[in-house]
C-alpha positions as CSV (number, residue, x, y, z in Angstrom):
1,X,82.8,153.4,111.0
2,X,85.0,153.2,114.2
3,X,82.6,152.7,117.4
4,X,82.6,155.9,119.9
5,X,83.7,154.2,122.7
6,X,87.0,153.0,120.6
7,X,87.4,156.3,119.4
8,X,87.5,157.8,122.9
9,X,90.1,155.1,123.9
10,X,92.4,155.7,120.5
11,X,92.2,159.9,121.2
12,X,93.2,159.3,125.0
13,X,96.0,157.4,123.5
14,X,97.3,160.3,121.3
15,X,96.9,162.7,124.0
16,X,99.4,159.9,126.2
17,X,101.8,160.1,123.3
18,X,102.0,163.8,122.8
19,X,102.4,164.1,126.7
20,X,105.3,161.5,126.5
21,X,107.3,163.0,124.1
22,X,106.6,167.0,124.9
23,X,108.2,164.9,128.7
24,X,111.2,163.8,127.2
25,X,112.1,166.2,124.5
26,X,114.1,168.4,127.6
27,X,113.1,171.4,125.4
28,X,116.2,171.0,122.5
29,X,114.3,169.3,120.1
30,X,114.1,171.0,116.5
31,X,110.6,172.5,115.9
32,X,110.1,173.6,112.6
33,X,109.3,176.6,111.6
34,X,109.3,178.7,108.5
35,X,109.9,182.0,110.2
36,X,113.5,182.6,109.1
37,X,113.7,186.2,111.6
38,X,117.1,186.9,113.0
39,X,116.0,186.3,117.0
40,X,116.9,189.5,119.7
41,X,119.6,189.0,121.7
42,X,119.1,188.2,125.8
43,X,119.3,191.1,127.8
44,X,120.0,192.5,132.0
45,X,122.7,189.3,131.9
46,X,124.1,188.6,135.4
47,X,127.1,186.5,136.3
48,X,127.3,184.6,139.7
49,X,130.5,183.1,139.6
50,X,132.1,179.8,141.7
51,X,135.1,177.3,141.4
52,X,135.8,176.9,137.9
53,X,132.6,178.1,136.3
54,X,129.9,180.2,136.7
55,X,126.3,180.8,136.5
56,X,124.8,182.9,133.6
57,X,121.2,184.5,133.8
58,X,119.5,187.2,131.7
59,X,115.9,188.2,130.3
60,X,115.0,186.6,127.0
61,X,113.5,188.2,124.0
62,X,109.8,188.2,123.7
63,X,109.7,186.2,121.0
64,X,107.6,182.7,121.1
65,X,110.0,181.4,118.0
66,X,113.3,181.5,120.5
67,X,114.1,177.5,120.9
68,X,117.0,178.2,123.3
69,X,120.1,179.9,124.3
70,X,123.8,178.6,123.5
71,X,127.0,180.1,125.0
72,X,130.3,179.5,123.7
73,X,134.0,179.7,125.6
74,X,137.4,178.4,125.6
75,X,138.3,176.7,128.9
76,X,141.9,177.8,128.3
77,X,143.9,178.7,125.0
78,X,142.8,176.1,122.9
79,X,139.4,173.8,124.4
80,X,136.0,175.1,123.2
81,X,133.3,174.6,124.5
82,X,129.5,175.1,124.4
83,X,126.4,175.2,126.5
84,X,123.1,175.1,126.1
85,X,119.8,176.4,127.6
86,X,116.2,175.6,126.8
87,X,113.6,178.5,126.3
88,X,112.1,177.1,129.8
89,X,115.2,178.6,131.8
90,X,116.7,182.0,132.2
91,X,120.3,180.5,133.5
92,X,123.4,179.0,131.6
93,X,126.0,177.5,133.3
94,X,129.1,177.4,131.7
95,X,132.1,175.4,133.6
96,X,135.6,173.7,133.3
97,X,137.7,176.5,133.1
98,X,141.2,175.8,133.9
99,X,142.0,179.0,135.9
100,X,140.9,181.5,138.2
101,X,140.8,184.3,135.7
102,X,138.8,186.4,133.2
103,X,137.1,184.5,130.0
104,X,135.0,185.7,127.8
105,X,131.4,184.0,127.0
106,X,129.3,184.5,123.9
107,X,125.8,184.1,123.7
108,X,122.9,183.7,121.2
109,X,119.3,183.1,121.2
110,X,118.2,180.0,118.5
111,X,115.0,180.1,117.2
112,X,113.4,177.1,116.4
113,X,114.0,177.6,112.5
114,X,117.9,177.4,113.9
115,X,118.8,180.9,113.0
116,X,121.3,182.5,115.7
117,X,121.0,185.6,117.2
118,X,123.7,188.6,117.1
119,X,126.0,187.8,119.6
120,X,126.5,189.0,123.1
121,X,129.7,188.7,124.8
122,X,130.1,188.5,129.2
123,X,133.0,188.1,130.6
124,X,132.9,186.0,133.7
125,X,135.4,185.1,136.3
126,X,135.4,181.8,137.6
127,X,137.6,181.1,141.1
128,X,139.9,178.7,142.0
129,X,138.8,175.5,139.6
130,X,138.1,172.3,141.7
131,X,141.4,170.5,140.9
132,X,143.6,173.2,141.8
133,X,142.1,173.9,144.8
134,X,142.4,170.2,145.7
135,X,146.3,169.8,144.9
136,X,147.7,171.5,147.5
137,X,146.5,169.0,150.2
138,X,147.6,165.8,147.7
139,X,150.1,163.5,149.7
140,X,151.6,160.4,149.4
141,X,153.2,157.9,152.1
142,X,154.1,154.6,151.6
143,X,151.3,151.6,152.7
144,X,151.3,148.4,152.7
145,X,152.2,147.0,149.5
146,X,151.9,150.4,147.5
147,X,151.1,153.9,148.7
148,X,148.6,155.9,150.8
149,X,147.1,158.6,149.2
150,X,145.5,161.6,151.0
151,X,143.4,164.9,149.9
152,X,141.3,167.6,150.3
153,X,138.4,168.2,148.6
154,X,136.4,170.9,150.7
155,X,133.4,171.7,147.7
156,X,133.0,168.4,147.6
157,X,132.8,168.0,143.9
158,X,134.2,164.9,141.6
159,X,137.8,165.2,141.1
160,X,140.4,162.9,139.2
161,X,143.5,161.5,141.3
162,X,146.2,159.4,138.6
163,X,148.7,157.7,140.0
164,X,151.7,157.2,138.2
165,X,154.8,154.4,138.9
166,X,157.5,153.9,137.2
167,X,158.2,151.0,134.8
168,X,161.7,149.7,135.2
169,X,161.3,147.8,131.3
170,X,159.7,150.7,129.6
171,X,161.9,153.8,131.7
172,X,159.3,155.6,132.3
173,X,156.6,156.4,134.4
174,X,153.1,155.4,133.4
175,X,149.7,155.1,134.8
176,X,148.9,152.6,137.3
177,X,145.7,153.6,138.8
178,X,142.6,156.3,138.4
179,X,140.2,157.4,141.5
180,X,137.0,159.8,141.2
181,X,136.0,160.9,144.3
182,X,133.6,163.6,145.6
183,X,134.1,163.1,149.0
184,X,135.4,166.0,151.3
185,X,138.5,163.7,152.6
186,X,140.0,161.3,150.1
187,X,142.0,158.7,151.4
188,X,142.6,155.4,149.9
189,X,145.5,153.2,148.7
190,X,147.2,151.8,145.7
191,X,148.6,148.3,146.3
192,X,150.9,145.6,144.8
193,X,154.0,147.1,144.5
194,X,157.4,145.6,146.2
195,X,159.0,146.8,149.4
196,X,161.7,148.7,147.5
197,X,162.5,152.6,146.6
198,X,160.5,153.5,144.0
199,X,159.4,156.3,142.1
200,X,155.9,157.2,142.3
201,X,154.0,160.6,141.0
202,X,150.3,161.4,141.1
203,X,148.4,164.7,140.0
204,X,144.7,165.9,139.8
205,X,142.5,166.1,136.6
206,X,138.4,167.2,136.6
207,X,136.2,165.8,134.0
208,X,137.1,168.6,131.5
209,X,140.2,167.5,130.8
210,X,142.0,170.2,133.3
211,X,145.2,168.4,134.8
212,X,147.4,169.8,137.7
213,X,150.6,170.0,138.5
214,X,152.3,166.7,139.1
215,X,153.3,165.6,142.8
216,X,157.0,163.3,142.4
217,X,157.6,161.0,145.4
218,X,160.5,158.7,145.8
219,X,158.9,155.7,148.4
220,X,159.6,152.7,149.8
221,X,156.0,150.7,150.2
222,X,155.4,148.4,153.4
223,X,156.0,144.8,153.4
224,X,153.1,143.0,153.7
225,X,151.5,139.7,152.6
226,X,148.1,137.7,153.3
227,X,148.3,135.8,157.1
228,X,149.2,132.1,157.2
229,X,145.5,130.5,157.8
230,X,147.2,127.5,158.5
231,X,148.2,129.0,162.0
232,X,145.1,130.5,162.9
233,X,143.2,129.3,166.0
234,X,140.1,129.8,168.4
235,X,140.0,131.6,171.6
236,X,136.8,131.6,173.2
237,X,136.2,133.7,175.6
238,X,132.8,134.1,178.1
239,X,131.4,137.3,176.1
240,X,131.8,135.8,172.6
241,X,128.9,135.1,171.1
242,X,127.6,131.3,171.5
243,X,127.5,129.3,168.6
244,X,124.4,128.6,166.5
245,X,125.3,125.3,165.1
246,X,128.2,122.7,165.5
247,X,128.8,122.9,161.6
248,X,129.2,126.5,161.3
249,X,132.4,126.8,163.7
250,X,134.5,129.8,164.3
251,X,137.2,128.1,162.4
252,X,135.0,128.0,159.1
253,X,136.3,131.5,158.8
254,X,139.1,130.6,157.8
255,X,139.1,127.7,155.8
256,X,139.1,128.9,152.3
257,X,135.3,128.7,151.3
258,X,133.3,131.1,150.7
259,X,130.7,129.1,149.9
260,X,130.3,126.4,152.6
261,X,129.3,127.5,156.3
262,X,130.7,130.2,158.1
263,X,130.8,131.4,161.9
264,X,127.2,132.0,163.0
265,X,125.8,133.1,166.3
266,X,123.2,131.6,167.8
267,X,119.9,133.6,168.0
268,X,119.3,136.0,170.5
269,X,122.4,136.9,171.6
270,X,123.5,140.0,173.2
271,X,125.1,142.7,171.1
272,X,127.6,143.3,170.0
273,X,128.3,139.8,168.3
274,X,131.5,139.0,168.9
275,X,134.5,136.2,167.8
276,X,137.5,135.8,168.9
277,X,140.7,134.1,167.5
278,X,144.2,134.0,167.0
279,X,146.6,134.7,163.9
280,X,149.6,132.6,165.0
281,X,152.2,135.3,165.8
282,X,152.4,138.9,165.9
283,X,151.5,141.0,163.0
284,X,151.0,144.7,162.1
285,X,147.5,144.6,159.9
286,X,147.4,147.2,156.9
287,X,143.8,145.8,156.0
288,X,141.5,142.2,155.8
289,X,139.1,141.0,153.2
290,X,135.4,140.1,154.5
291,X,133.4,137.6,152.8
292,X,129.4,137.9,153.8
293,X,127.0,135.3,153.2
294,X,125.1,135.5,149.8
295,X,122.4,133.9,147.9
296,X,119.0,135.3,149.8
297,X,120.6,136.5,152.7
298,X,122.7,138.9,150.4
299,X,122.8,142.5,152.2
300,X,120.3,140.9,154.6
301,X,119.6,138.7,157.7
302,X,122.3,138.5,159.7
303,X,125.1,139.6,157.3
304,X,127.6,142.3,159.4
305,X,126.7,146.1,158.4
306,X,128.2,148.0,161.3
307,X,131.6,146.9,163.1
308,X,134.6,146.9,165.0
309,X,138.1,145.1,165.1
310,X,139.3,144.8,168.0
311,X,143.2,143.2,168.8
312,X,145.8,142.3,171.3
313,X,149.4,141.7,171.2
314,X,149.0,139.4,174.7
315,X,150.0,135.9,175.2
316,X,147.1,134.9,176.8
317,X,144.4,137.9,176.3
318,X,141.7,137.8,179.2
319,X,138.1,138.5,178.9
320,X,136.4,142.4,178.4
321,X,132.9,142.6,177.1
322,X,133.4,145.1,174.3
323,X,130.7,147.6,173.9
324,X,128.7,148.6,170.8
325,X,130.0,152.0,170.1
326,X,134.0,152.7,171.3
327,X,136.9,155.3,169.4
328,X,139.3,153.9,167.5
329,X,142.1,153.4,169.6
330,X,139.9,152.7,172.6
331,X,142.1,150.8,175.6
332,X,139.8,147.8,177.5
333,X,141.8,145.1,179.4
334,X,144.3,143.6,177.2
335,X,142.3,144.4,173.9
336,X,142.4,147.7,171.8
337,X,139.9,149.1,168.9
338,X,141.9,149.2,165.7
339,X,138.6,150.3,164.1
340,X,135.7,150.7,163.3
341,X,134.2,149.6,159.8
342,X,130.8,149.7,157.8
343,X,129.6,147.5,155.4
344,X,129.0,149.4,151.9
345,X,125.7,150.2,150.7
346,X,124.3,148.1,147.9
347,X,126.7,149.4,144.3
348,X,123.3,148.8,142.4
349,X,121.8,151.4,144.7
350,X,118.7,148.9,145.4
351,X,117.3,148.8,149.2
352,X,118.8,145.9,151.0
353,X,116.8,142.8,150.6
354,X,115.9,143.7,147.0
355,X,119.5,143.5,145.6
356,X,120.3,142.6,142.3
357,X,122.7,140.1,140.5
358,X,125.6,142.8,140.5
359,X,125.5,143.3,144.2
360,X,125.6,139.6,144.7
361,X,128.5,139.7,142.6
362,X,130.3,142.6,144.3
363,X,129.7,140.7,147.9
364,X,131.0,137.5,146.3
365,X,134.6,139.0,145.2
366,X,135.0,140.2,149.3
367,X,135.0,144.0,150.5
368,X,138.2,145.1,151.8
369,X,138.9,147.1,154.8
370,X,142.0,149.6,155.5
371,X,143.3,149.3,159.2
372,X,144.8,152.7,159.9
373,X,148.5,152.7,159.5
374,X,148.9,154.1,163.8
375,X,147.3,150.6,165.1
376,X,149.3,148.1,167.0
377,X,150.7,145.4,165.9
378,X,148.2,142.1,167.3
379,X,148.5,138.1,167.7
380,X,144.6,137.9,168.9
381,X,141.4,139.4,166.9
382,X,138.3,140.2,167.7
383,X,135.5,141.0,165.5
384,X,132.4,142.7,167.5
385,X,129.3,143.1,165.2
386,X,127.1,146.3,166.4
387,X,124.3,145.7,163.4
388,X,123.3,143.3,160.3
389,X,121.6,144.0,157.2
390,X,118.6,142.3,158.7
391,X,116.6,142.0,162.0
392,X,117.4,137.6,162.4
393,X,119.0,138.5,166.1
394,X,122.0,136.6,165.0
395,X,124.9,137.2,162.8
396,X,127.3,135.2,160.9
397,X,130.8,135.8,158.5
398,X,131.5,133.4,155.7
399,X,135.3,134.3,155.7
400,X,137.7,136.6,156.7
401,X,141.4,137.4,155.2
402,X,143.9,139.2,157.1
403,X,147.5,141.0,155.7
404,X,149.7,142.5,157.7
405,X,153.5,142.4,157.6
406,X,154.9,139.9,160.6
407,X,156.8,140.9,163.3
């Protein structure tokens, strides 16, 4: 015989397991049942349409046999698809429809034997679908080394940009880079192209498969390559910040490790941190590679989070104490803002300081920054830290890599 008191602890476990999968099931998993009864069919259905879909809710059947409701559709004049909708809900959302337009929607209740209802049919009529009401504000301009690419994406849902580039050996043009975005403005670049006409085409998909138009652009990218390091040099000026330690010198940022010591401020100083240094001639920046310091300081310490780039084109730049916060294009002295930059977030998603092994991966390979294609062209940096990652009252950069096209 089984003692009581391991009885109570076996039941309790039973009751865990029961809870645990009733938890996960999400309401679709086959019950069986013997009761082989055609279901009713949903009734009072409403349609609240939006871009590209639309939301479907009705009454269901009285009926405690009903496992869920299904809808089926065509996207356009050939896709099929279906959705689903557990007995717990009284909405279906169908979506991906290619156009703004009338489709029609079947329904059926499911029981839980898996016998379907009579059908119902609503017609619904989505608006303008996410990708076509993106393409109209697609642009391309040539960048540095490639092309700029601009949109806008006002609902803010996840749309598909492919670029396209055309392949002198194969005569045609093929795919050369994909970007999902949901943010309202997209703006980022495709690189490593030469500084020749080319062609160049890029249209806009959603995650249905729904493709757009295609935008055909003949461009010549910007010249640009990575600054000679070789020519770099210090300029230390009376608001830099002082140096923590003879080893970590300004000039560590540019010595081609990423590993070894860096520029590091000594503690206490005033924000923001700043360096300054030279490039070795004049150059028009189209965007610099930052290297923080990993290991246990990854996304913490005195790693940069919030900060400015600041230049001049000056022979001899004087002094300005730059403040935390300026514009882009701010004017002080003989320096002007070229921008103002933030660190990303953590890819993994973890709180800084409890990072994992792919966010000290992601800081290892360098973050790259875009400097807007309207700054200056600049012989003299300076890089003013407003915040770290941690609360160490100093800061420190393991290496920085500028490209630009010379002047």
């Amino acid at each position: 015989m089984i003692p009581k008191n391991k009885l109570t602890i076996l039941f309790i476990l039973l009751i865990a397991v029961a809870m645990g999968c009733k938890k996960n099931n999400k309401g679709f998993n086959e019950v069986i049942s013997g009761d082989l009864t055609k279901p009713d069919v949903v009734s009072n259905i409403k349609v609240d349409n939006f871009n590209g879909g639309a939301n479907i809710t009705y009454d269901l059947p009285n009926s405690p046999n009903i496992l869920y409701v299904q809808a089926k559709y065509k996207i356009n004049g050939s896709t099929s698809r279906e959705a689903k909708s557990s007995y717990y809900q009284d909405t279906i959302v169908v979506n991906g429809f290619a156009e703004a337009k009338s489709y029609e929607v079947t329904l059926y209740t499911v029981s839980r034997a898996n016998v379907m209802s009579d059908p119902v049919t609503v017609t619904v009529n989505p608006t303008i679908p996410v990708y076509k009401l993106v393409r109209p504000s697609l642009n391309m301009v040539p960048d540095f080394g490639g092309v700029s690419i601009t949109a806008s994406n006002p609902t803010k849902k996840e749309v598909g940009l492919v670029f396209l580039a055309y392949n002198a050996n194969t005569r045609a043009m093929e795919i050369q880079d994909q970007f999902f975005s949901k943010l309202e403005t997209i703006d980022y670049a495709v690189r490593g192209f030469k500084a020749e006409s080319q062609d160049f085409a890029i249209y806009v998909t959603d995650k249905w498969g729904n493709v757009s138009d295609t935008l055909k652009k003949t461009l010549t990218p910007i010249f640009e390559e990575a600054l000679d390091k070789s020519k770099f040099s210090t300029l230390t000026l009376a608001s830099d910040a002082q140096l923590a330690y003879s080893d970590w010198p300004t000039t560590s940022m540019w010595d081609g490790r990423t590993d070894g010591n860096g520029w590091h401020s000594a503690d206490g100083g005033q924000l923001p941190f700043t360096v300054t240094f030279g490039v070795g001639r004049s150059y028009k920046l189209s965007r610099f590679v930052l290297y923080e310091r990993t290991g246990q300081f990854t996304y913490n310490n005195g790693n940069p989070k919030e900060f400015s780039l600041w230049g001049s084109n000056v022979a001899s730049p004087t002094d300005r104490r730059l403040p935390l916060v300026a514009a882009e294009g701010t004017v002080l002295g003989d320096w002007i803002n070229l921008g103002n930059f933030k660190f990303p977030n953590p890819p993994s998603g973890s709180s800084p300081g409890s990072t994992t092994s792919a966010d000290e991966d992601f800081v290892k390979k360098g973050v790259e920054f875009r400097v807007p294609l309207q700054a200056p062209a600049v012989r003299y940096l300076r890089v003013a830290i407003a915040s770290t990652w941690g609360t160490s009252g100093t800061a420190y950069i393991m290496e920085i890599t500028p490209f630009g096209t010379p002047l």
